[in-house]
C-alpha positions in Angstrom: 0.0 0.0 0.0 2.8 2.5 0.9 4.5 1.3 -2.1 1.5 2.3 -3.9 1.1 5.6 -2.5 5.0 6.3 -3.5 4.7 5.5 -7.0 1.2 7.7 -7.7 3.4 10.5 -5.9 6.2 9.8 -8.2 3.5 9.7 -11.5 1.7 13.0 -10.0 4.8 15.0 -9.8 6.4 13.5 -12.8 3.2 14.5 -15.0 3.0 18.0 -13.4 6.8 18.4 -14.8 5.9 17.6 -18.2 3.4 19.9 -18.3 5.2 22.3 -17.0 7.7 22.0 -19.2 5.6 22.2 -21.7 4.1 25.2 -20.8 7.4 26.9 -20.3 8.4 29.6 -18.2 5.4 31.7 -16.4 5.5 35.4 -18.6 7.2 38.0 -16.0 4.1 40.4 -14.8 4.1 43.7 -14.9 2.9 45.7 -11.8 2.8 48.8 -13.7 5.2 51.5 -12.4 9.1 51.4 -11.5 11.4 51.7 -8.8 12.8 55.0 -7.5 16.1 55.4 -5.6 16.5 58.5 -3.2 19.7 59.2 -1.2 17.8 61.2 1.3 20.7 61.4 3.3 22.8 63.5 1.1 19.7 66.1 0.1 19.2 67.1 3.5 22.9 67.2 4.4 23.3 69.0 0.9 20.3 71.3 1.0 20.7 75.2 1.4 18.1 75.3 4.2 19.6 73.0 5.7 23.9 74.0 5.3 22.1 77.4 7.0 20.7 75.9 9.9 23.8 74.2 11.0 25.4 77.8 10.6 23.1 79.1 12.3 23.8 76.3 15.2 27.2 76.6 15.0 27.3 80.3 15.3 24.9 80.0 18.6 26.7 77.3 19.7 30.3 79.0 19.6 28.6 82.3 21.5 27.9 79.8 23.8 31.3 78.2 24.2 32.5 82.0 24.7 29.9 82.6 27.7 31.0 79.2 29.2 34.6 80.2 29.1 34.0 83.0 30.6 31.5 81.9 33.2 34.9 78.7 33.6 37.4 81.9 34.2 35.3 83.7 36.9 34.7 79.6 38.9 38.4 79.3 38.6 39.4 82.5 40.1 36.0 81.8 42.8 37.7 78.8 44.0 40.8 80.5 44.3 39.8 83.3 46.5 38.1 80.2 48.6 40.9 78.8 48.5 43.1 81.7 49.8 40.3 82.4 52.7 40.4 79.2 53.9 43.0 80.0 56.6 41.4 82.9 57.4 37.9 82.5 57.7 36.1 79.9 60.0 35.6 76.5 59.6 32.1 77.4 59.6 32.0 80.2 57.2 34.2 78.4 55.3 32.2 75.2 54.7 29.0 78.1 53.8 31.3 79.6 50.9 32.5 75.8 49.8 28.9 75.2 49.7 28.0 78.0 47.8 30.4 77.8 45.8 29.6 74.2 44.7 26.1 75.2 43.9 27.0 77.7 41.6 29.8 75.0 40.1 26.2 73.0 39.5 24.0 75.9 38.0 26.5 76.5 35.4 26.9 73.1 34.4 23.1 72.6 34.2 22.9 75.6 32.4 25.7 74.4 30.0 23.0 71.6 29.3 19.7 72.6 28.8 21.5 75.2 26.1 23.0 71.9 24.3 19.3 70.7 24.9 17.8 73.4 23.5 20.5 73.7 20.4 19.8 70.3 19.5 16.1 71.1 19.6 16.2 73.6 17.6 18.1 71.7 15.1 16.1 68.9 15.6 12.9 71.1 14.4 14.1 73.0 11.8 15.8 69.6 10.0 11.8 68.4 10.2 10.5 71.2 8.3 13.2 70.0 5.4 12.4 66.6 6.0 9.0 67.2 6.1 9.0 69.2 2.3 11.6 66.4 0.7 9.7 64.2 1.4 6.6 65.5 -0.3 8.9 66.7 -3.5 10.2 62.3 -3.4 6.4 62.1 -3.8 5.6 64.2 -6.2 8.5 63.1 -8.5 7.8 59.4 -8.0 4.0 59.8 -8.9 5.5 61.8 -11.7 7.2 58.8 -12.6 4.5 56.3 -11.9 7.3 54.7 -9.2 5.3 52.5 -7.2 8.3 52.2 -4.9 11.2 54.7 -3.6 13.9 52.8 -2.2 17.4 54.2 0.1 19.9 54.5 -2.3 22.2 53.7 1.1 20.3 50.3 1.1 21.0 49.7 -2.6 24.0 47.5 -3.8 23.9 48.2 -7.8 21.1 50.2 -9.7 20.5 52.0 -13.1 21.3 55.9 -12.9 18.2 56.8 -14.4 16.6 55.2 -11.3 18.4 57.5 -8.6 15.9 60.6 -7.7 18.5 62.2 -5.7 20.1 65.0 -7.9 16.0 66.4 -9.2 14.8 65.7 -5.6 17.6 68.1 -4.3 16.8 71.0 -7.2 13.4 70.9 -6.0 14.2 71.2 -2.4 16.1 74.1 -2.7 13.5 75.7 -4.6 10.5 74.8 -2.7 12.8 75.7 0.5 15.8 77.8 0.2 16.0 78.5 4.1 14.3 77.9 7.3 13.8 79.9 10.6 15.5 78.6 13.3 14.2 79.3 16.6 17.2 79.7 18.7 16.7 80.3 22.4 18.9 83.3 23.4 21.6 84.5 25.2 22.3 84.5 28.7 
């Protein structure tokens, strides 16, 4: 009986390759559409808006460095003077301007993070406004070219040039957006 069973298995999948054969190769289908590639990457690092917001970020972020320098020079020559007093004052008084002194070390270094914080926020919101309108010109030029997908071009090994987005993408940024407000929080 199982020998039975084995050789109609055998005959079924013997006959379903010689039709198959004789059919030949199934036709390749067409979806309709093509495939884009996009190296988003590159347009936003490349775009005018955004080359001026990291000026702009940089800029701030340098006045910063200068106000923490200064703010570094003025806790140096603090600890200093604390330093000199010590023999003179009490142990008491002493351990007051030690204390004092330490909370002050700690506001500036908070305050030397929430303006990183709030740097990188900025930047972070800005970049989304560019992200945000790249994104819609990848649409509108892939619906312009019936591309049914847009792929990374950083996730691509090998593909056709006339497939690559990037170049129209990033002449349609800049057009559509050739700068963006930062909101930078101000200076101390």
């Amino acid at each position: 009986m199982v020998r039975s069973l084995r050789r109609a298995a055998v005959t079924l999948f013997a006959a379903i390759a010689v039709v198959a054969a004789a059919v030949g190769p199934a036709p390749a289908q067409d979806v309709g559409g093509s495939i884009a590639v996009v190296d988003v990457q590159g347009a936003l690092r490349n775009s005018n808006a955004a080359k001026e917001i990291q000026a702009k970020i940089n800029e701030r972020r340098q006045a910063y460095q200068r106000q923490v320098t200064e703010e570094e020079k003025a806790l140096r020559n603090s600890e200093q003077d604390l330093q000199q007093q010590r023999s003179v004052l009490a142990p008491e008084v002493y351990q007051q301007n030690l204390r004092a002194f330490r909370d002050r070390v700690a506001d500036v270094q908070k305050s030397v993070q929430e303006r990183r914080r709030s740097l990188d926020q900025a930047f972070a919101m800005s970049m989304n406004k560019v992200r945000d309108v790249l994104v819609s010109v990848i649409a509108e030029i892939a619906d312009e070219r019936a591309a049914k997908v847009v792929l990374f071009k950083d996730h691509i090994v090998i593909a056709e040039k006339s497939l690559d987005i990037s170049d129209e993408a990033l002449r349609r940024l800049n057009e559509r957006l050739p700068s963006v407000p930062v909101e930078l929080p101000p200076l101390e």
